[in-house]
N, C-alpha and C positions, 0 to 999 in steps of 0.2 A: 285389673289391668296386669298383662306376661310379660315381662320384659326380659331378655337373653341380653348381656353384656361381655364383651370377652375378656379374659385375664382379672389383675386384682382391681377391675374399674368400679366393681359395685362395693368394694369398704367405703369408698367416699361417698357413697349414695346415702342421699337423707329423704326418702318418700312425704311429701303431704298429701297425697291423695289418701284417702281413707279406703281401707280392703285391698290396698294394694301389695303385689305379689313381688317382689324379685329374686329371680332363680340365679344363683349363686355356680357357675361352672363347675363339673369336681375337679379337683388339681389330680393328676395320676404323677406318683414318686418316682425318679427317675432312676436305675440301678446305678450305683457307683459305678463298675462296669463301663456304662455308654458316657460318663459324662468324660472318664480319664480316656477312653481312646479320645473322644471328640476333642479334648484340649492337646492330646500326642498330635493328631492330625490334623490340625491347623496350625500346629508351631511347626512340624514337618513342611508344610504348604509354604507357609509363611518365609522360612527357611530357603527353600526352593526360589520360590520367586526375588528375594531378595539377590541371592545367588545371579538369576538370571540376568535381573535386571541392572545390577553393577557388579558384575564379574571385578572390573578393576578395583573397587573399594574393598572389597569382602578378599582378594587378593593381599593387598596390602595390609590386611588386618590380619589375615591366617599366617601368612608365607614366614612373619617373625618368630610367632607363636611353635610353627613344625619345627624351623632351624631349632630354635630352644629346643624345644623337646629331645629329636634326633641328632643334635651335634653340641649342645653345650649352648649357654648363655653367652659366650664369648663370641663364640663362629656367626650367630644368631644377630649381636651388634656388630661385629665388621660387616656382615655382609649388608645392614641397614643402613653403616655411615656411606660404605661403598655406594647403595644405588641412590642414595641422597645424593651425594657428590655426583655423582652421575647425570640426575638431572638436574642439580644446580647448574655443572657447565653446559649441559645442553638448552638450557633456560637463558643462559645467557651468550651462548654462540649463536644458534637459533632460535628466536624468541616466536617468531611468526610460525612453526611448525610445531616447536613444543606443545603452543599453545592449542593448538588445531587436535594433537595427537594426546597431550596430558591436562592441560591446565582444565580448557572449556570444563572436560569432561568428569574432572576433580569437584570445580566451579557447579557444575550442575547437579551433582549428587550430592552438595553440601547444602547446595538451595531445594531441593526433593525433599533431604530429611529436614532443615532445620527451619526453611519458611512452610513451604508448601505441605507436607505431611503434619505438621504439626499445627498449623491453621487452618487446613482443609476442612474440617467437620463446622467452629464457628461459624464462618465465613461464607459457610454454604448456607447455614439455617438461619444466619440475619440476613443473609442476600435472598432470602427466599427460595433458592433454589436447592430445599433440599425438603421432603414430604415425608409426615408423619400419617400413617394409613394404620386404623388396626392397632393403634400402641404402640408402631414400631419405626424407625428411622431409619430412611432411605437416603444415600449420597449420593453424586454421579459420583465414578470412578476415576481416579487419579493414576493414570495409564505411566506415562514417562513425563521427562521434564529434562529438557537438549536446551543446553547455553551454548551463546551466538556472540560473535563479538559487538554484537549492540542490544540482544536480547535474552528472553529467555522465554521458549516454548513449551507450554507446558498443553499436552495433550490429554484431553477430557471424555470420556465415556458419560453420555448425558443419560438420565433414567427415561426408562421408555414414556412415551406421551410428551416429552419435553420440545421445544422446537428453539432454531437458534434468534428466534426473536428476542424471546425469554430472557436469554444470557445478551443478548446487545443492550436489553432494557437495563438489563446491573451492569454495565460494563464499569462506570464509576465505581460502586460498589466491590467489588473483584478488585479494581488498579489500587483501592486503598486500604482494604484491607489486605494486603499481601506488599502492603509498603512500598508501591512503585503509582508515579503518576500520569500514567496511563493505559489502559489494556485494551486491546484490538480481538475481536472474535474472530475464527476462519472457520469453515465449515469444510474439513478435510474428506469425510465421506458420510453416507445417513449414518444419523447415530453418535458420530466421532467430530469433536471440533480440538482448534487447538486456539489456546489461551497466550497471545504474542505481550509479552509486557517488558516494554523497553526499560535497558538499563544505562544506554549511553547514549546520546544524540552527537552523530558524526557530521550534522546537517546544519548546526548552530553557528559553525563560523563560514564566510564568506569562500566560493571556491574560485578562484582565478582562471577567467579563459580557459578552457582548455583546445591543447595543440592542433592545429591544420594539418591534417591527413597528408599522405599526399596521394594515396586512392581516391578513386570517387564513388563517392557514396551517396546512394537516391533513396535506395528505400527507405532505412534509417538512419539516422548521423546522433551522434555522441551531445549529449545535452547539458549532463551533470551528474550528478551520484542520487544512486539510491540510500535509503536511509541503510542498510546493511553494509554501505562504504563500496558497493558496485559499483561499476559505471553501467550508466543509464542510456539507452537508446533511442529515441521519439521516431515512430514510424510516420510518415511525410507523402511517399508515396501510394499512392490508393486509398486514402482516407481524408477525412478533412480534419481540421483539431481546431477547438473554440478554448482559447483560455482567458478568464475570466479574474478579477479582482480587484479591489479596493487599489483607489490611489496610493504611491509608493511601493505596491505590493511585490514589485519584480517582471510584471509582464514582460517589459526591454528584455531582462534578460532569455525570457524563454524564445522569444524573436530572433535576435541579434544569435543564440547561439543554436537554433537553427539555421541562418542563415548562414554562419558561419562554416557549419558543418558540411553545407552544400557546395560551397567555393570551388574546391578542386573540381567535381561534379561541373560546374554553371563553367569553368573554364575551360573542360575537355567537352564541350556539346551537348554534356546529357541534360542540361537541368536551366529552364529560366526563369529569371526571378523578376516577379510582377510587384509592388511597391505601391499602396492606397495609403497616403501618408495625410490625412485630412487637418492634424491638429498640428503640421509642420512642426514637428518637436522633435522627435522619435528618432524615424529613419528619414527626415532632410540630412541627417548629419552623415550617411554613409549615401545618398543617393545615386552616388557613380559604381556603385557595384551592380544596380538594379537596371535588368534589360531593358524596364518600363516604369516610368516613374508618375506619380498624379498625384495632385496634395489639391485643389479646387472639388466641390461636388460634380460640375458639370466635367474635369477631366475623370474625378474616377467612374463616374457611372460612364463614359466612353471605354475609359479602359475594360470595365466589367464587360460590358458587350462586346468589346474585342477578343475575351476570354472566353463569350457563350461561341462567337464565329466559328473560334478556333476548334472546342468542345464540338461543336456541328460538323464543322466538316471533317474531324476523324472521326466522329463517330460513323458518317456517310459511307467514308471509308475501310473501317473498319466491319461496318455492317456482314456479317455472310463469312469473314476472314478471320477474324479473333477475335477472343473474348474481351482479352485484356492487354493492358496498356506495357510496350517494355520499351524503355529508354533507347532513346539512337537518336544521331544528330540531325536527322530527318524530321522524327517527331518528338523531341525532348519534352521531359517532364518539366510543367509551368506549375508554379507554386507563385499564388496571389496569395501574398502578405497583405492584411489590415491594421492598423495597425488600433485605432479606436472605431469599430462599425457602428455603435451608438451617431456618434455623428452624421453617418449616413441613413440611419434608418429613423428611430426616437428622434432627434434632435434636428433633421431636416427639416426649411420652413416650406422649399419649395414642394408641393403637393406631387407635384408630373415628377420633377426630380427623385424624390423619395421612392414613388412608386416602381420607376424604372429601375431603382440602385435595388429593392426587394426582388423583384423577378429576376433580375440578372445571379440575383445570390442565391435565390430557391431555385432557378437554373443548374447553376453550377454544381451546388450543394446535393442534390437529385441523381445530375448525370454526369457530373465530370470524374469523377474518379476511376471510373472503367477508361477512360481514354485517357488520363495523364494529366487531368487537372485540376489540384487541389488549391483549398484553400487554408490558411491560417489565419484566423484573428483575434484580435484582443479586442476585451469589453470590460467595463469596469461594472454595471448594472446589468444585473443577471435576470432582473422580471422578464416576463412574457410579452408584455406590452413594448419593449426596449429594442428586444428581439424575439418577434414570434417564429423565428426559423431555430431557434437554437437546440431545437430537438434534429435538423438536420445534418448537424455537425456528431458522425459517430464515436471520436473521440475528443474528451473533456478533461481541462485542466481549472483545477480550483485552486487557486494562491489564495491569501489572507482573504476574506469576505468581514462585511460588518454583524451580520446577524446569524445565527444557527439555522436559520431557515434556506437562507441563499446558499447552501450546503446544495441542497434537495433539490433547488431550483436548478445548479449545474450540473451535478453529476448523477443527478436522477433520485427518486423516492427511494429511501433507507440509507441514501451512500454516507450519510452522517453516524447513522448508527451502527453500520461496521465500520465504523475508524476512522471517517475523514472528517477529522475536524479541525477545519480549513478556518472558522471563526476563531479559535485558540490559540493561531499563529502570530508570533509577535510582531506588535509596529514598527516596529527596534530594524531599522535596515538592514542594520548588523548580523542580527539575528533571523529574521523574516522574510528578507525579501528574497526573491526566485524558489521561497520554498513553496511547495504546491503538492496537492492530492489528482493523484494522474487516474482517469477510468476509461480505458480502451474497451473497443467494440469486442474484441476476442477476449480480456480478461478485464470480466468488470468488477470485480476484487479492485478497491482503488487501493494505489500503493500512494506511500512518501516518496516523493524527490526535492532538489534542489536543482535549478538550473544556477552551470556558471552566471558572473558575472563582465558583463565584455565590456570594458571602459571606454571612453573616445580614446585612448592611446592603440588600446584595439583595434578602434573601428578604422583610426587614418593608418596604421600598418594593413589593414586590409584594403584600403582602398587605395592605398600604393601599390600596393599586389597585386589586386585581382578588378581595378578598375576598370568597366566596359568602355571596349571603344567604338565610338562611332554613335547614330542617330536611335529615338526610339526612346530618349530617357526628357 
């Protein structure tokens, strides 16, 4: 028996086959020559790259070093305590630009070299993601590492063959070994992902109402903040939105400040507000804002069909003339609030009732949004059996859920294992509720948000304000 093994793998070789052969590679001497340039030029490389990569560190380490040199030890410390002082006052005159133009960027190349470079190679080969071929050890690449005032990005050159399933399967793996409790995968282009691993949660305390426009706004209205401290937008017009989760979880809020955000809008003509209010709890307590109001099964399945009418005849209208729907007080955008559909759909006993409340929703849900009428609604149970239309609805919000599975069920297959883990949200009101994982039809990357929360002190200053007048509710 021939057996070829590469490098010093065959000293460990112990044969019990009998007559057997193993060929031994010859080692060829390397010249001294080849091995000292090769170590010049990769400390030269090495050098270079460093250089590129944090100009400003490699700055701040040379610039003392020259002064010494060219002006003395003395010119060398004034001119260090000088630019210390310098950005001490600018650090505390301007803390929010310092921080954007020095600190982050200080912050991020102290976490490069001191977590991330120096636990990179571990951490890759217990996470598995890192292949021994041939005797030899392959890593993905540790490209940059940009701090965020809530995170820290750290962008990955993945080895070829790898795919970003791989890395969502260690995502735990990855958040703990680099001492952060949680990491999120993004797939920036083939090949290239970045590694988002939160350092601060700006989502944890409760956000208060936010302010009444006084433009109007239809497409999108202000909802809450993004986990990065944005303000958040929820798009309303031409889409439908299903948001989904466990009691306590916030729903009200994502409602109430929708609805809030439309006001100016529903005052100047552009925008009516339709109100399915089944579990009289909710929105009974603001119902004089809403142009239409229905809390009975048999009122809301009327209303729903006043909503296919409406949907029919601009679509009639529209047929041949436009494609698409734009606000005017002629045909103003209708936005049907649910507030719990389970009740209408699951939990309906009357047969004829139930079936009529489904086709009016797979209706609308199908054709309304080319003509200006959406829906929004909230469900606590995410099964298929609950609501078999819920693939309808092109944009999905997931608040706290009970099980890691009901992830999947709302925001669709894998949205768990790029980052949305909606189950790991706390019960804690305090903490939890209106926070939710958003997955829109044009970016299905789900993000973090929190919607405000809109109190009854809210709802009756709104309904002092912006109460409809007249029939219809």
């Amino acid at each position: 028996m021939l057996r070829k093994l590469p490098g010093d793998y065959t000293r460990d070789i112990v044969s019990t086959v009998p007559n057997s052969v193993v060929f031994r590679p010859v080692v060829l001497k390397t010249p001294a020559i080849f091995t000292i340039v090769s170590i010049v030029f990769r400390a030269v490389a090495g050098l270079v790259r460093i250089v590129w990569r944090h100009p400003v560190a490699c700055l701040v380490v040379v610039a003392p070093l020259a002064l010494g040199v060219l002006y003395g030890w003395r010119f060398a410390l004034v001119a260090v305590v000088a630019t210390v002082s310098t950005l001490a006052g600018w650090r505390l005159a301007e803390p929010v630009t310092f921080s954007a133009s020095v600190g982050l960027r200080l912050r991020a190349w102290w976490r490069w070299m001191w977590t991330y470079r120096r636990h990179w190679q571990p951490v890759m080969v217990v996470s598995g993601l890192a292949a021994h071929i041939g005797g030899r050890e392959y890593l993905p690449r540790l490209l940059k590492v940009t701090r965020t005032p809530t995170a820290d990005i750290v962008r990955v050159r993945m080895l070829s063959g790898q795919s970003v399933t791989e890395w969502q399967d260690r995502a735990d793996n990855l958040a703990h070994g680099f001492a952060d409790a949680q990491c999120r995968i993004k797939l920036d282009q083939p090949g290239r992902i970045s590694l988002v691993l939160p350092h601060r949660d700006l989502l944890a305390a409760p956000i208060p109402a936010l302010p009444i426009l006084r433009d109007a706004q239809v497409s999108a209205v202000a909802i809450g903040l993004h986990e990065d401290g944005s303000s958040y937008r929820l798009k309303l017009h031409g889409t439908h939105v299903l948001v989904a989760g466990a009691t306590g979880a916030g729903k009200g809020s994502w409602l109430w400040s929708a609805i809030r955000g439309l006001l100016p809008a529903r005052r100047a003509g552009l925008v009516e507000i339709w109100a399915l209010d089944p579990k009289l709890m909710e929105l009974s307590y603001g119902r004089d804002l809403f142009d239409h109001y229905a809390a009975t099964p048999e009122a809301c399945v009327e209303l729903l069909e006043m909503a296919v009418k409406v949907m029919q005849e601009r679509a009639g209208r529209f047929a041949g003339v436009q494609r698409n729907h734009v606000p005017t007080v002629h045909d103003p955008f209708v936005l049907v609030v649910v507030d719990e559909v389970a009740f209408l759909t699951a939990y309906q006993t009357d047969r004829k009732l139930k079936e009529r409340i489904t086709a009016a929703l797979a209706t609308l849900t199908t054709q309304g949004r080319a003509v200006g009428v959406g829906i929004l609604a909230a469900l606590q149970d995410p099964r298929k059996e609950v609501l078999n239309i819920r693939n309808l609805f092109p944009d999905k919000i997931a608040l706290r859920l009970d099980e890691p599975s009901q992830v999947d069920l709302v925001l669709g297959d894998g949205a768990r294992d790029r980052g949305a883990l909606a189950d790991q949200i706390s019960s804690s009101p305090m903490i939890g509720a209106g926070v939710g994982y958003v997955r829109l039809e044009a970016a299905p990357e789900p993000v973090r948000v929190r919607a405000a929360y809109v109190s009854d002190v809210d709802i009756r200053a709104m309904v002092a304000e912006f109460a409809v007048v007249g029939e219809g509710r």
